[in-house]
Kinemage of the C-alpha trace (Angstrom):
@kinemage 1
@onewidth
@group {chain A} dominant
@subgroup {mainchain}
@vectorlist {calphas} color= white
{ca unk a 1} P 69.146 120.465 203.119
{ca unk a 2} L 66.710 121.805 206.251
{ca unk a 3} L 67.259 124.953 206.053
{ca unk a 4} L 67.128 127.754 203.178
{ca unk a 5} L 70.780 129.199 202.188
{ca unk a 6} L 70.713 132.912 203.594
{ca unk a 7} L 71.410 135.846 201.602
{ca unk a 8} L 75.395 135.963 201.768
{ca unk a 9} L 76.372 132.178 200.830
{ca unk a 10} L 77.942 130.733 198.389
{ca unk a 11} L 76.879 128.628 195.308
{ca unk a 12} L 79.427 126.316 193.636
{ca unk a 13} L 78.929 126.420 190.113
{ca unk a 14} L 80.864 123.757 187.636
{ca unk a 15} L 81.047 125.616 184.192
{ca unk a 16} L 81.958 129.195 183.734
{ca unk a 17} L 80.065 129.328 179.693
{ca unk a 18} L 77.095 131.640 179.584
{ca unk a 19} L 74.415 129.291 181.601
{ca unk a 20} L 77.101 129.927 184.380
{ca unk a 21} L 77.281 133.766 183.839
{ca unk a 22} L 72.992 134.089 184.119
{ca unk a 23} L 72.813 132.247 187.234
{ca unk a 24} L 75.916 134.000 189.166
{ca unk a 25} L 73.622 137.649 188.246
{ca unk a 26} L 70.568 135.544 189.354
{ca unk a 27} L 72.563 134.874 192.442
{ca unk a 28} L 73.461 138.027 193.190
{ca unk a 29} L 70.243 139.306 192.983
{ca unk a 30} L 68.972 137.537 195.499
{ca unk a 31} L 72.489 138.327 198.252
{ca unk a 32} L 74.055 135.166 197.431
{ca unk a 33} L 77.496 134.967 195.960
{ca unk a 34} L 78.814 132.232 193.255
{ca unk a 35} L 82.385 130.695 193.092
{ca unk a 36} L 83.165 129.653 189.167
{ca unk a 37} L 85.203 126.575 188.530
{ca unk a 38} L 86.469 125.935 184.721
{ca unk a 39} L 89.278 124.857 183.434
{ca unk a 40} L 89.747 127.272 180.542
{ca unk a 41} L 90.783 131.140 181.499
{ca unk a 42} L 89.035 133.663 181.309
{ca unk a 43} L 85.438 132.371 181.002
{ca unk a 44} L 82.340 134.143 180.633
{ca unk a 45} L 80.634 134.040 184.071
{ca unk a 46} L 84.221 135.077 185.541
{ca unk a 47} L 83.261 138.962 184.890
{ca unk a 48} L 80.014 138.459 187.002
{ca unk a 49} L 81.232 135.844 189.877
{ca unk a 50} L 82.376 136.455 192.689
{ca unk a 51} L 85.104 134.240 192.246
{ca unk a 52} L 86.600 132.087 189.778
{ca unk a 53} L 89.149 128.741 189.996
{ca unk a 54} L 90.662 127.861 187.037
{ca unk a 55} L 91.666 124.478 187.269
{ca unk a 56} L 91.156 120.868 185.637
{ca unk a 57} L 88.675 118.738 186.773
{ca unk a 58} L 91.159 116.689 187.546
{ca unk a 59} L 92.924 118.817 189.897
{ca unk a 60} L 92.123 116.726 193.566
{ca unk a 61} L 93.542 119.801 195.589
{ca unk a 62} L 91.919 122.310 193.618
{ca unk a 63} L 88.841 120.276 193.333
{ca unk a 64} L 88.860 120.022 197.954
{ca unk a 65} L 89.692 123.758 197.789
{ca unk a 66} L 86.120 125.193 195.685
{ca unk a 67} L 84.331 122.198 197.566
{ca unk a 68} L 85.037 123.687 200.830
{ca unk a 69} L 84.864 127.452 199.714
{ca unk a 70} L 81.323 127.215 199.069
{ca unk a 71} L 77.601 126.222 200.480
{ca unk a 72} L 76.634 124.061 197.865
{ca unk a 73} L 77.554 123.040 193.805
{ca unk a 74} L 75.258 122.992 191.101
{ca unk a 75} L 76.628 122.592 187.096
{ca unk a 76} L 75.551 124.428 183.857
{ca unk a 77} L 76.845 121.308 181.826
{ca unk a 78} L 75.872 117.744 181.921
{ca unk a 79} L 79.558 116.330 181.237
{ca unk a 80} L 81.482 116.732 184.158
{ca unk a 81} L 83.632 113.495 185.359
{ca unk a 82} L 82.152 111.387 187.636
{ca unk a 83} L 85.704 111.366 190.027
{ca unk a 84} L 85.918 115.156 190.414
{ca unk a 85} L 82.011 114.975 191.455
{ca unk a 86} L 83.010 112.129 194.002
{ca unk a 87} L 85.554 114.822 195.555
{ca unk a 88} L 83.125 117.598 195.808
{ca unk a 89} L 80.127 115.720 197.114
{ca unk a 90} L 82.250 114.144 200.100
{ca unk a 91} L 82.394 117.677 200.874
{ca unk a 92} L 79.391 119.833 200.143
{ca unk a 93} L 75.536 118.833 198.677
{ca unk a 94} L 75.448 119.396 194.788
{ca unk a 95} L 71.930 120.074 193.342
{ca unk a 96} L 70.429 118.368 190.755
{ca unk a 97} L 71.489 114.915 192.172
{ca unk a 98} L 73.839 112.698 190.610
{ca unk a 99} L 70.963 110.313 189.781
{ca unk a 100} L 69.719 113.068 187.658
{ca unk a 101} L 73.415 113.768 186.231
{ca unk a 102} L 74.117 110.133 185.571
{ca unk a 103} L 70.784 109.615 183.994
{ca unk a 104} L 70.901 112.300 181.631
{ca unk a 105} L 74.802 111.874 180.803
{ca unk a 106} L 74.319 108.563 179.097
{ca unk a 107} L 71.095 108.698 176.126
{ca unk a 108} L 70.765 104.886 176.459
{ca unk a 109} L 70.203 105.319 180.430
{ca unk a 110} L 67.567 108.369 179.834
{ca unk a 111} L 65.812 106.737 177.435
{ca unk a 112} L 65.244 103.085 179.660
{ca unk a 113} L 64.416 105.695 182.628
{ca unk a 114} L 62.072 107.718 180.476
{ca unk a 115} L 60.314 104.484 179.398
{ca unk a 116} L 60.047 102.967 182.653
{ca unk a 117} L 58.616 106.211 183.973
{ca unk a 118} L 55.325 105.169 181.053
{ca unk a 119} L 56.560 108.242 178.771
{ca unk a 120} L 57.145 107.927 174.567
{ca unk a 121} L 60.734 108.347 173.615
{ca unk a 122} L 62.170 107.571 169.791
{ca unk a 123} L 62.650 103.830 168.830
{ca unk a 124} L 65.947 103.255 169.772
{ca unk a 125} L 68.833 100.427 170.047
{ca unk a 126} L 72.371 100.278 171.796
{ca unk a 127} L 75.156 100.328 169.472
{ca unk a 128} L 78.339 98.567 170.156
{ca unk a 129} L 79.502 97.810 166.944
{ca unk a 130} L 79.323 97.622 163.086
{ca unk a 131} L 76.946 94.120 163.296
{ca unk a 132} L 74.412 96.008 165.951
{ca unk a 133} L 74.333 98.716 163.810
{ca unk a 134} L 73.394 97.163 161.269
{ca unk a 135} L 70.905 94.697 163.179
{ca unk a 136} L 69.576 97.684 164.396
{ca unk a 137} L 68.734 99.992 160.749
{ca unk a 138} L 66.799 96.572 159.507
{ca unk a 139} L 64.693 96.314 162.627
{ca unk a 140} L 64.107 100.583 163.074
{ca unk a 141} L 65.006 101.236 159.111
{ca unk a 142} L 66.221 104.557 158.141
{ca unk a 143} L 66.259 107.458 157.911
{ca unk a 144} L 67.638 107.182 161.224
{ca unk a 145} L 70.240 108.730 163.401
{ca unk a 146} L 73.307 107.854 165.282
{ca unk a 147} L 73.976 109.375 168.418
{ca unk a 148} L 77.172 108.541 171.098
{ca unk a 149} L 75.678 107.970 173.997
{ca unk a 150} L 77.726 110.525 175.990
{ca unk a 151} L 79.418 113.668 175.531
{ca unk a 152} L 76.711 115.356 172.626
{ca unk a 153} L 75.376 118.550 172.455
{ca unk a 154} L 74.196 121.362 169.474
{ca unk a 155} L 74.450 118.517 166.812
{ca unk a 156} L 77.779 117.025 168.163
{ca unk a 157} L 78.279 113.577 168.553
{ca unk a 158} L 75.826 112.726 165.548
{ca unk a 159} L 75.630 111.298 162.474
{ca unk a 160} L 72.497 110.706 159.705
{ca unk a 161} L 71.316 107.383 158.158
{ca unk a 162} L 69.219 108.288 155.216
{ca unk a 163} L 69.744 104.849 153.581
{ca unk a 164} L 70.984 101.161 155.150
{ca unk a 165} L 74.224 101.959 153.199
{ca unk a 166} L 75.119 104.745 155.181
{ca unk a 167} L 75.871 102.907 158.454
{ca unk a 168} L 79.319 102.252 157.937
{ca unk a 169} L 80.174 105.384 157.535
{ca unk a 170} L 78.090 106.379 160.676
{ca unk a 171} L 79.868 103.687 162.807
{ca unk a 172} L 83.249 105.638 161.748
{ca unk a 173} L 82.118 108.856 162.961
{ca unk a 174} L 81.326 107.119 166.078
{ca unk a 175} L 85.477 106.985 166.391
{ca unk a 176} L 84.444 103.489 168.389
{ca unk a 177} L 82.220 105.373 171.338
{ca unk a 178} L 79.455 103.468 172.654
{ca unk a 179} L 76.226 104.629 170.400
{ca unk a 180} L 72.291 104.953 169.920
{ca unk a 181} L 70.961 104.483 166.904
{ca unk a 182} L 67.068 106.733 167.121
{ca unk a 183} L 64.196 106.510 164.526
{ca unk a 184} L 62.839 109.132 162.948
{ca unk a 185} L 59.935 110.776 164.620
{ca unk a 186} L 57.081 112.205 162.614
{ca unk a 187} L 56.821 115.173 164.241
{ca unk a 188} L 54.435 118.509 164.066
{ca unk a 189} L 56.373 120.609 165.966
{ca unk a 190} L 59.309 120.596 168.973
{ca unk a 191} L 58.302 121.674 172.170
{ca unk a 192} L 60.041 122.183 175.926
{ca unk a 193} L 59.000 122.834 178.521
{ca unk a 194} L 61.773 124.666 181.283
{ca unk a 195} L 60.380 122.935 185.061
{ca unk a 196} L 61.730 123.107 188.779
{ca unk a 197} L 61.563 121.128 191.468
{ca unk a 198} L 62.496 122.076 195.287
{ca unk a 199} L 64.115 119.939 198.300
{ca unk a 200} L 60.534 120.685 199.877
{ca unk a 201} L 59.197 119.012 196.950
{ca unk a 202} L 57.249 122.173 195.258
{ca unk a 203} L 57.030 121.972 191.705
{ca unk a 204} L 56.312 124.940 189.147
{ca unk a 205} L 56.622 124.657 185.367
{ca unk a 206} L 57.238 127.606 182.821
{ca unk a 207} L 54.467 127.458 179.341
{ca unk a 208} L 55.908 125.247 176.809
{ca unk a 209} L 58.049 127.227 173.828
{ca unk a 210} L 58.205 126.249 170.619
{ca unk a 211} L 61.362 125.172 169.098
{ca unk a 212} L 63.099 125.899 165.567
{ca unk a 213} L 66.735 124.244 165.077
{ca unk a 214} L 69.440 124.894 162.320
{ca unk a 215} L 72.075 122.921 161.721
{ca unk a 216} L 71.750 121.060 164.870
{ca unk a 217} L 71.384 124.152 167.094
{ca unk a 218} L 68.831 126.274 168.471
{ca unk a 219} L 67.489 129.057 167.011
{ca unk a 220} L 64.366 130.501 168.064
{ca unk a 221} L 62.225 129.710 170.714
{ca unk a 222} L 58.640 130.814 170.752
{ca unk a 223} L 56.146 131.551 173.483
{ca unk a 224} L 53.037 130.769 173.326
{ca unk a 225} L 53.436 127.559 171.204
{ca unk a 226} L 50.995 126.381 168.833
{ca unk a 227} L 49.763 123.680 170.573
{ca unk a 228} L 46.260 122.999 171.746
{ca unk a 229} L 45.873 123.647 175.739
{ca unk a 230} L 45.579 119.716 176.660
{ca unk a 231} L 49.552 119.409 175.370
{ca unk a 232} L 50.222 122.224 177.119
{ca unk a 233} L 48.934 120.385 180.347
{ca unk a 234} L 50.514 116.668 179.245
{ca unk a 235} L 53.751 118.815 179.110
{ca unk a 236} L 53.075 119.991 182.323
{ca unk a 237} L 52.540 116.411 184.469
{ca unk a 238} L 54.963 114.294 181.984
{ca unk a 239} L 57.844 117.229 183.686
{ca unk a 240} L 56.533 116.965 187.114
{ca unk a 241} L 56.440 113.424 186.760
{ca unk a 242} L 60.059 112.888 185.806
{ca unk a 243} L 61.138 115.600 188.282
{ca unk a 244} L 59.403 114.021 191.254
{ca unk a 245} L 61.197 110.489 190.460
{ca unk a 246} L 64.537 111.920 190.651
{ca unk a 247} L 63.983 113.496 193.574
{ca unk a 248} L 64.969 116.205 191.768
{ca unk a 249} L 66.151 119.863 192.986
{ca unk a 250} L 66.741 122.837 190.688
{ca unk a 251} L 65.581 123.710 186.830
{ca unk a 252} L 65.455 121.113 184.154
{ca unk a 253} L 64.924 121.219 180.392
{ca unk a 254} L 62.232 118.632 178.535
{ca unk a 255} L 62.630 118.747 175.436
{ca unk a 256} L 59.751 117.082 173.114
{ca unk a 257} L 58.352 115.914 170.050
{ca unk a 258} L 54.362 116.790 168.728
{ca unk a 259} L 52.966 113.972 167.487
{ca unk a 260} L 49.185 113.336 166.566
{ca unk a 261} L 49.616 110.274 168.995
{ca unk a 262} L 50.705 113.191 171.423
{ca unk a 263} L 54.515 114.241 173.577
{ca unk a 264} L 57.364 112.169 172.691
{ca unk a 265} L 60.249 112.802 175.115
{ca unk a 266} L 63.700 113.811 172.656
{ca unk a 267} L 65.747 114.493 176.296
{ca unk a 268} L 66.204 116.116 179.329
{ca unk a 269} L 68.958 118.343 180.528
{ca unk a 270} L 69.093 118.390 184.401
{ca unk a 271} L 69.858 122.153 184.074
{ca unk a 272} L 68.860 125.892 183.170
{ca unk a 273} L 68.325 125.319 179.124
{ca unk a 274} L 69.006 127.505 176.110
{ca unk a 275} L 64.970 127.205 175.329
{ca unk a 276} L 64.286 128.327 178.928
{ca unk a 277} L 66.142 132.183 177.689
{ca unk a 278} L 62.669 133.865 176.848
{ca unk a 279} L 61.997 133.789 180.445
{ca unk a 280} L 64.431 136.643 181.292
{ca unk a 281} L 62.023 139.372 179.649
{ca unk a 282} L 57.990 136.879 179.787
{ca unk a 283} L 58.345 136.253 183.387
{ca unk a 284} L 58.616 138.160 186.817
{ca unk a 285} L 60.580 134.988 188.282
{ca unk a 286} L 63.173 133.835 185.218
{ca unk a 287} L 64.387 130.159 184.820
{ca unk a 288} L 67.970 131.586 186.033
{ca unk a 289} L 66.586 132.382 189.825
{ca unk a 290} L 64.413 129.615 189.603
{ca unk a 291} L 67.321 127.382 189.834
{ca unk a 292} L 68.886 129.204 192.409
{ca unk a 293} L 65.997 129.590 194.191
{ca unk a 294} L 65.407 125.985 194.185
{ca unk a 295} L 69.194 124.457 194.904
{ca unk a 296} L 68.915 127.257 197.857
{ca unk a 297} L 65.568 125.762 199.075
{ca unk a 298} L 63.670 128.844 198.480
{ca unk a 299} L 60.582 128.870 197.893
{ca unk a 300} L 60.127 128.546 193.807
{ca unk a 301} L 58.261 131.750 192.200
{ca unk a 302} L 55.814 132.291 190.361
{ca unk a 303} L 56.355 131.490 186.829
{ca unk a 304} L 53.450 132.753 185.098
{ca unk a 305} L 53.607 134.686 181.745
{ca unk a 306} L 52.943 137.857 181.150
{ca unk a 307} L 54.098 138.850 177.800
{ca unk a 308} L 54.920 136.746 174.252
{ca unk a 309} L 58.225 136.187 173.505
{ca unk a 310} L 60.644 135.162 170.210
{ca unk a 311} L 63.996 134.404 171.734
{ca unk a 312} L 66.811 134.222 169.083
{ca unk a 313} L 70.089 133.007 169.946
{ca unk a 314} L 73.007 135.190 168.283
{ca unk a 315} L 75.558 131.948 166.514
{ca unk a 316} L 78.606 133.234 165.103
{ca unk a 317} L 78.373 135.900 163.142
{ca unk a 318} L 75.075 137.052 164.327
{ca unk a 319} L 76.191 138.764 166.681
{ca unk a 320} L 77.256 141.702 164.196
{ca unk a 321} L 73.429 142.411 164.012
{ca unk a 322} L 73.565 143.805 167.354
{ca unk a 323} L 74.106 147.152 166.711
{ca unk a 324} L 70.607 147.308 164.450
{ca unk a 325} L 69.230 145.264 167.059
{ca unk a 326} L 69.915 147.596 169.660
{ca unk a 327} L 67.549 149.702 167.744
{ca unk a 328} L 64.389 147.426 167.453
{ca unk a 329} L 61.589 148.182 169.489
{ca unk a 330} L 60.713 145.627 172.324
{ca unk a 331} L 63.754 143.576 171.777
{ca unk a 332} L 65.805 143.005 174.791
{ca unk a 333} L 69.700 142.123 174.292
{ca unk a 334} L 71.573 139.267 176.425
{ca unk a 335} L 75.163 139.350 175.106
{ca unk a 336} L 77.548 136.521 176.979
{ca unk a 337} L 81.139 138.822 176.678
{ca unk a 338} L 82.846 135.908 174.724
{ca unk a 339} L 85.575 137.580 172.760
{ca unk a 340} L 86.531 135.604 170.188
{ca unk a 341} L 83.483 134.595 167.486
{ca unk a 342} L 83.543 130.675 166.434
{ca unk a 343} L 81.358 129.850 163.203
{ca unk a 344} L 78.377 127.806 165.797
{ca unk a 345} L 79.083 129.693 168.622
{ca unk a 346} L 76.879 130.963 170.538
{ca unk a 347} L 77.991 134.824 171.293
{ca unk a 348} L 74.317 135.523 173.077
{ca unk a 349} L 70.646 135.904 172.451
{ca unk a 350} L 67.826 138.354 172.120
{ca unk a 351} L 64.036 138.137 173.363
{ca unk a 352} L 61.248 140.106 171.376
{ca unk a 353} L 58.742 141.095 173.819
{ca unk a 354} L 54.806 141.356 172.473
{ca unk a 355} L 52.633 142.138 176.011
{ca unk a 356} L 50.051 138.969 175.573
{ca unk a 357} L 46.573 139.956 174.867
């Protein structure tokens, strides 16, 4: 793409879940519309889009239709088949590539790219089977943990090896998907960093936040981390440096381990990521128009800080706490309009706001 999308186009976006919902109000911020396509009714980014098909992403006709409805396609989820992205991109440009999607779909591919890039990921080793498996826990030893190599996210997909004996029960959770088995990482803290990349080949990267998980998910990110200023710069150049050889266009997520050997790489997402949420209320220019900026050929803002932030995501039955949130000083509510409350699900977030000394 030569030539920036003016204000009145239309962005494709594959995913109506809350990721979807941020960048259509991103979107329309900046005069340019967004056409939702999901298979399941009444998603989230529906009550903000411009427009929504509801379809499979099977569905060749409806699939031709939203391709030629729109400007260009970008995705809020890795895990979309690889035939209903062969209809669209016969049609229209979708942004992040599908090198990038294809790479980060499949852990075994990310983590050969990652390594041939010169960057530390986990010691890992393809599982096929019961006997690799178990080739694999003598030669990385446990704990240890067993990932399918596509289709994971917020703890899915995963099982635990504290001991040798508990591969086989590992391989059955597998259900026969092609796996990883991943070491251990002695760790100090997680880290990611939330960077962008442009089709003019600018690149602009948010500060690093500091990541807490429960129970496989999420559940604070904080800005500034507590890392010493050299991290904050490896972070920097290790994001630019996988951006650059994808030829990469949009935001992506970097997720990382601190080690006192320094960054190991966990993954990327080739997306707008749950970590990046603190920028809504830290930054002038938020991850959300970021993206858009960038798959519109924009130029990228400016990404600086200008505040602290805690961003908490609201799982479940967290978001009953709104109501005494809505009282807190300085803490700024992002609610997703999901109706129904899952136990894991995530119903929205909230950013605490401290202005940085």
């Amino acid at each position: 793409m030569t030539n920036p999308l003016p204000t009145g186009a239309t962005i494709g976006i594959l995913g109506g879940g809350q990721l979807g919902r941020m960048l259509s109000v991103a979107a329309s911020r900046l005069g340019l519309r967004t056409h939702i396509y999901e298979p399941g009714a009444n998603p989230p980014a529906a009550d903000v889009a411009h427009s929504v098909t509801t379809a499979r992403y099977d569905d060749v006709e409806a699939l031709t239709a939203f391709a030629r409805s729109v400007d260009l396609v970008t995705y809020e989820f890795e895990n979309i088949p690889t035939e209903a992205l062969d209809i669209i991109e016969a049609i229209t440009p979708i942004h992040p590539n599908r090198q990038a999607l294809g790479t980060s779909q499949d852990r075994l591919v990310e983590k050969h790219f990652l390594q041939v890039l010169g960057l530390s990921v986990a010691p890992f080793a393809d599982i096929t089977d019961a006997a690799s498996l178990d080739e694999a826990v003598t030669k990385i030893g446990t704990p240890a943990i067993l990932k399918t190599r596509r289709f994971g996210y917020d703890g899915k997909g995963q099982s635990r090896l504290k001991a040798p004996q508990d591969a086989a029960s590992a391989i059955a959770d597998m259900a026969g998907a092609p796996a990883v088995l991943e070491g251990f990482v002695t760790f100090t803290s997680e880290i990611s960093i939330i960077a962008a990349r442009n089709p003019q080949g600018e690149v602009a990267c948010y500060d690093p936040g500091e990541n807490i998980h429960r129970d496989g998910i999420l559940h604070t990110t904080t800005v500034p981390a507590t890392i010493p200023s050299r991290l904050r710069t490896d972070a920097v150049l290790l994001a630019a440096k996988i951006l650059n050889a994808l030829d990469y266009v949009g935001v992506m997520g970097v997720e990382l381990f601190v080690t006192p050997e320094g960054l190991i790489v966990n993954e990327i997402a080739p997306r707008v990521h749950n970590s990046g949420h603190w920028t809504q209320n830290g930054c002038a220019v938020d991850q959300f128009e970021q993206h858009i900026r960038a798959i519109a050929g924009w130029p990228l803002g400016d990404g600086s800080r200008f505040a602290d932030v805690v961003m908490e995501n609201l799982i479940g039955d967290d978001v009953e706490k709104v109501p005494a949130l809505s009282k807190e000083p300085n803490c700024a509510i992002h609610l997703y309009g999901k109706v129904e409350t899952k136990s894991g699900r995530k119903m929205g977030h909230v950013n605490r706001v401290k202005k940085s000394a």
